[in-house]
Residue frames as a rotation matrix with the C-alpha (Angstrom) as fourth column:
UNK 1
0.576 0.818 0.000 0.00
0.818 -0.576 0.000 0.00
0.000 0.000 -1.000 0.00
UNK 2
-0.557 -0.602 0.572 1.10
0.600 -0.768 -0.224 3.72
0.574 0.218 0.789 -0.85
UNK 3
-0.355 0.186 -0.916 0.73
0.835 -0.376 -0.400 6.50
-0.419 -0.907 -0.022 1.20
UNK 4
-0.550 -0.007 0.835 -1.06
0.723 -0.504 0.472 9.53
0.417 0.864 0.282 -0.59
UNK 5
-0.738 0.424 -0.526 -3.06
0.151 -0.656 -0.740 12.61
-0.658 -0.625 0.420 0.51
UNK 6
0.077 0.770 0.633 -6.34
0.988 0.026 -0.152 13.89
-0.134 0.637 -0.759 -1.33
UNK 7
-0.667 -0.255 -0.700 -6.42
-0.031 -0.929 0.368 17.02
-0.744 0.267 0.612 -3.37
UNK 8
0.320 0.945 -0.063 -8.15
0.227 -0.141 -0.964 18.60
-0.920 0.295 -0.259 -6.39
UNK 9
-0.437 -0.732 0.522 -6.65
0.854 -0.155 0.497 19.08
-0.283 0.663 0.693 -9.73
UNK 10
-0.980 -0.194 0.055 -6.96
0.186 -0.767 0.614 21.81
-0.077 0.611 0.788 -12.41
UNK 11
-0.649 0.755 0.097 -10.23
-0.012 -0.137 0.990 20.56
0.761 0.641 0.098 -13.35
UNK 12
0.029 0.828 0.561 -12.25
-0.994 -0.037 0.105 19.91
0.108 -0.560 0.821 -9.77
UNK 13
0.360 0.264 -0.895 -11.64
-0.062 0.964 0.260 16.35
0.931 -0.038 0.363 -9.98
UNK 14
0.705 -0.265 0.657 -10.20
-0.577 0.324 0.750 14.41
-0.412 -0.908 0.076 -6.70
UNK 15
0.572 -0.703 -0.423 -6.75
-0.336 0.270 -0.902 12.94
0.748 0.658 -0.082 -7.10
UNK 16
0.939 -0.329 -0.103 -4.75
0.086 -0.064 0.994 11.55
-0.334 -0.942 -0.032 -4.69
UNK 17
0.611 -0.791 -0.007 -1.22
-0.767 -0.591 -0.250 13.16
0.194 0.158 -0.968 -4.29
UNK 18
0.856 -0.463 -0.232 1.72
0.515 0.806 0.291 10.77
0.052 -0.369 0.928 -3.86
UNK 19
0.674 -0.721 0.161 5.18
-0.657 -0.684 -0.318 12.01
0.339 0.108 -0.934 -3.11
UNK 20
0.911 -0.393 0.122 8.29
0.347 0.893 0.285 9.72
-0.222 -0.218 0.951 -3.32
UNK 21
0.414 -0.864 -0.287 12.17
-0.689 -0.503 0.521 9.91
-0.595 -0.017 -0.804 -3.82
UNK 22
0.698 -0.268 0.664 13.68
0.599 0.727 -0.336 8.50
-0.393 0.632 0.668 -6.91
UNK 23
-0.080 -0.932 0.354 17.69
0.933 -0.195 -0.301 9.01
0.350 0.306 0.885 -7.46
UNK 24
-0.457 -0.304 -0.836 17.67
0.785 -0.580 -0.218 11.55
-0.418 -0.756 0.503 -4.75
UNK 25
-0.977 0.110 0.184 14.83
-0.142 -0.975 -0.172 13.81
0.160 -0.194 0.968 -6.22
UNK 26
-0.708 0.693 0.134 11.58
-0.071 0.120 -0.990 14.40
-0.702 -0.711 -0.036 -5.11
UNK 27
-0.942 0.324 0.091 8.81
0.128 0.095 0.987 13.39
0.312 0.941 -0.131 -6.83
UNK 28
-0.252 0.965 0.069 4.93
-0.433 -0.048 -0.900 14.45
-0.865 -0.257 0.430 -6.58
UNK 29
-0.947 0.321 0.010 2.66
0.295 0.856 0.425 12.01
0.128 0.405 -0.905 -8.53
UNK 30
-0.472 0.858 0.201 -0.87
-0.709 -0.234 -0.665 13.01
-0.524 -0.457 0.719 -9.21
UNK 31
-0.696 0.709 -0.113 -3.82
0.613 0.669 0.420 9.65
0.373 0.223 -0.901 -9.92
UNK 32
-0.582 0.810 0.069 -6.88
-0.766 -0.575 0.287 10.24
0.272 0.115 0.955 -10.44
UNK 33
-0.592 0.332 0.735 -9.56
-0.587 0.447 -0.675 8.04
-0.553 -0.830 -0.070 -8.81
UNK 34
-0.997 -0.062 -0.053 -10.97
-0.081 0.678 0.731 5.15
-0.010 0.732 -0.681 -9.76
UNK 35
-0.783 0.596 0.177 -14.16
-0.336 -0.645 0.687 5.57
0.523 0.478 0.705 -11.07
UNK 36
-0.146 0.348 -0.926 -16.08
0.939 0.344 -0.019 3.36
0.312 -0.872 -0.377 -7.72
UNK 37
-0.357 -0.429 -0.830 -15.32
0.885 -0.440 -0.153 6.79
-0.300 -0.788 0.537 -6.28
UNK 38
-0.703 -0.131 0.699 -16.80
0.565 -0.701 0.436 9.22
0.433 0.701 0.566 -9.01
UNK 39
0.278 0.844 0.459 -20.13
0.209 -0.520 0.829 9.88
0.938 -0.134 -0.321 -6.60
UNK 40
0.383 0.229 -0.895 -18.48
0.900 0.126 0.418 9.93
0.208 -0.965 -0.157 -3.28
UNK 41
0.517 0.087 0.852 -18.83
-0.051 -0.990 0.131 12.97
0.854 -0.111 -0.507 -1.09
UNK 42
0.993 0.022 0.114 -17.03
-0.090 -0.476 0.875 12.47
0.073 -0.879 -0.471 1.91
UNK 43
-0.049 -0.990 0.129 -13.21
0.947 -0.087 -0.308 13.31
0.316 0.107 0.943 0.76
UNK 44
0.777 0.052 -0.627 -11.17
0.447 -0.747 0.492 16.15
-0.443 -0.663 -0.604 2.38
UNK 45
0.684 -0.612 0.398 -8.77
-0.138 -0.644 -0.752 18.09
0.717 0.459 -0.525 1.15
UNK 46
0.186 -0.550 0.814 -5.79
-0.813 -0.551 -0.187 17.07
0.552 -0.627 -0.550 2.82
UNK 47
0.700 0.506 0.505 -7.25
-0.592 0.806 0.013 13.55
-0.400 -0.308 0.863 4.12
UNK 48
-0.542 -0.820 0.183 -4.35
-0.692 0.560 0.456 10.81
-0.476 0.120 -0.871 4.19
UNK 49
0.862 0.506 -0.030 -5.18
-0.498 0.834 -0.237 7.46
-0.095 0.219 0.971 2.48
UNK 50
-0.507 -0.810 0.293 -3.54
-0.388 0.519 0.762 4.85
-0.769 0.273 -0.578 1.56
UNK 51
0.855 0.397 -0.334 -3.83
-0.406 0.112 -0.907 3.15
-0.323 0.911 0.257 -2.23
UNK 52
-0.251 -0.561 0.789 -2.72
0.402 0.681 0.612 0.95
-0.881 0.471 0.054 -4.57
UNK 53
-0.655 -0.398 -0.642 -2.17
-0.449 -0.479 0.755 1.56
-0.608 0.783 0.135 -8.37
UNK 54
-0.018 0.530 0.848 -4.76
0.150 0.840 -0.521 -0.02
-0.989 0.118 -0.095 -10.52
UNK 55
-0.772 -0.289 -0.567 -4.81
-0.425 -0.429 0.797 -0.19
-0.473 0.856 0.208 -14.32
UNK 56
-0.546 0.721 0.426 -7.70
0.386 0.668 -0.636 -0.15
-0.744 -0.182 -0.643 -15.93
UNK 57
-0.649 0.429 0.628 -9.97
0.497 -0.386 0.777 0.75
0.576 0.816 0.037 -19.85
UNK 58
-0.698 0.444 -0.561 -12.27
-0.020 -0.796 -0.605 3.75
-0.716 -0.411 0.565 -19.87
UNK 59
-0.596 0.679 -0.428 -13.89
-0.637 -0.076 0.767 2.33
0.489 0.730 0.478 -22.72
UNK 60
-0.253 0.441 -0.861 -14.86
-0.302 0.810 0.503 -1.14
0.919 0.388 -0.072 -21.36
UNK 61
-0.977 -0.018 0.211 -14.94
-0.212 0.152 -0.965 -0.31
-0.015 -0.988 -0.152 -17.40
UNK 62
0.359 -0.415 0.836 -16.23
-0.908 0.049 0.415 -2.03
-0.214 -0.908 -0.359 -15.71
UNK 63
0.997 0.046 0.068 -15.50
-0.014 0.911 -0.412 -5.36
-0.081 0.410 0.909 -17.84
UNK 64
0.358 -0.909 -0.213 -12.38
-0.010 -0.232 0.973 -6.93
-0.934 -0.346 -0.092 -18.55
UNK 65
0.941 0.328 -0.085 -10.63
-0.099 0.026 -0.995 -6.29
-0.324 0.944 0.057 -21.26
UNK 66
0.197 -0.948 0.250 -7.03
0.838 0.295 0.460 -7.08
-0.509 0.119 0.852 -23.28
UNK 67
0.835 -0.077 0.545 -7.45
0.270 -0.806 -0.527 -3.10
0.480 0.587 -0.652 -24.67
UNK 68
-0.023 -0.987 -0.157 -3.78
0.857 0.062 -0.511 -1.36
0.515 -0.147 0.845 -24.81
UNK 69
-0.598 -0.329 0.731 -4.85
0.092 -0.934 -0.344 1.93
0.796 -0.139 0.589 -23.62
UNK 70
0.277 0.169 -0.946 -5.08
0.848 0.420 0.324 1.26
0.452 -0.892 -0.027 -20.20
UNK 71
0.338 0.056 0.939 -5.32
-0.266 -0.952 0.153 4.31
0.903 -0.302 -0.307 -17.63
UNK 72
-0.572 -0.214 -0.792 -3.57
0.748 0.260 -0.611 3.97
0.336 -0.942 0.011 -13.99
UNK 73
0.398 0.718 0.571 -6.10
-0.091 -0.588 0.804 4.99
0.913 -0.372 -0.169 -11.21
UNK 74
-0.902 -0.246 0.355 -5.69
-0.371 0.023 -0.928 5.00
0.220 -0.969 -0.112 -7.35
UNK 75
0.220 0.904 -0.367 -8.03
-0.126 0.399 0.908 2.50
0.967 -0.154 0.201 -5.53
UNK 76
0.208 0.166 0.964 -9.01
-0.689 -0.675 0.265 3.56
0.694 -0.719 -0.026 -2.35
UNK 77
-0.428 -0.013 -0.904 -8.42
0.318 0.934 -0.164 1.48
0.846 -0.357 -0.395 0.66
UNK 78
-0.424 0.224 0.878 -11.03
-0.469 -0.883 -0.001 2.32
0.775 -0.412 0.480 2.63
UNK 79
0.422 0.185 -0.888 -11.19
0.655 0.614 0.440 -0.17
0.627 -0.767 0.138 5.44
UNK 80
0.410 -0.216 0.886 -11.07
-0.215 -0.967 -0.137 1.28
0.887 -0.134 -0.443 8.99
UNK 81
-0.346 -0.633 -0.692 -9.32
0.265 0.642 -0.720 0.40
0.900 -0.432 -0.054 11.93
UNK 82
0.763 0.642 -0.074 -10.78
0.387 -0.363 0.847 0.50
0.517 -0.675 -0.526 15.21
UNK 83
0.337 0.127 0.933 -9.69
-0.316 -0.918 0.239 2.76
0.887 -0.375 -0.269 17.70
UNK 84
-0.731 -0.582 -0.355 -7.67
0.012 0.510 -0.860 2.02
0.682 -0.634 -0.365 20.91
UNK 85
-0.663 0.418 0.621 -10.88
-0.697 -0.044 -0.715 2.80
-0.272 -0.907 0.321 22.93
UNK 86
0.466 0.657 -0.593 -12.77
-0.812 0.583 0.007 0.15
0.350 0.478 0.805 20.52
UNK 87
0.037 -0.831 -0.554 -10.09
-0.590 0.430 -0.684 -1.97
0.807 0.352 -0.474 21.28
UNK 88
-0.940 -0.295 0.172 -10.55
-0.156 -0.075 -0.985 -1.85
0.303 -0.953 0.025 24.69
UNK 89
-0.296 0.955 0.007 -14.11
-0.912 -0.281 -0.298 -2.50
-0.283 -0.095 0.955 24.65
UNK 90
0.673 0.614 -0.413 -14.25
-0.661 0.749 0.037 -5.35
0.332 0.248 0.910 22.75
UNK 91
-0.608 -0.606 -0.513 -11.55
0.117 0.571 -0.812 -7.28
0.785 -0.554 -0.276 25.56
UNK 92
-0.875 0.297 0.383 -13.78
-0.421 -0.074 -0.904 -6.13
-0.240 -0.952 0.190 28.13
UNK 93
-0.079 0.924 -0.373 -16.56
-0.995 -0.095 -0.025 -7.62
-0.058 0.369 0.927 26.12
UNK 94
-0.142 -0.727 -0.672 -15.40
-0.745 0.526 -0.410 -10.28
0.652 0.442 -0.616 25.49
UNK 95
-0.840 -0.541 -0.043 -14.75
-0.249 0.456 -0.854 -11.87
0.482 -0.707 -0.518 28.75
């Protein structure tokens, strides 16, 4: 998994930002989201994530296909972890 922040490009879209180091310069890396994500409202400006790279057709989404002009998106990982006071609840539950 990559580490990445959310932002907006030029156009209003959501993108998530990536920044890495390759041969000792920085790099910034905007993806655009994968289209699962085109109605959702509750991104922040600013809002870590984490994501993985996914390559995928804009003609034939969601099917697969063997088409060469493949687009790279950013698929969310949007599982949450509980909380150290959840945590602590469900041991005391538990028992």
């Amino acid at each position: 998994m990559n580490n990445g922040f959310i932002d907006k490009d030029f156009y209003g879209d959501f993108v998530v930002v990536y920044e890495y180091k390759e041969d000792f310069h920085k790099v910034i890396e905007e993806i655009p989201l994968h289209p699962t994500y085109k109605n959702y409202d509750g991104f922040k400006i600013g809002q870590p994530i984490k994501f993985q790279y996914v390559k995928e057709c804009t003609i034939h989404y969601p099917h697969y296909c063997d088409c060469f002009k493949l687009k790279t998106y950013a698929l969310l990982d949007m599982s949450k972890k509980p909380t150290l006071l959840q945590r602590f609840k469900s041991l005391f539950k538990r028992r």
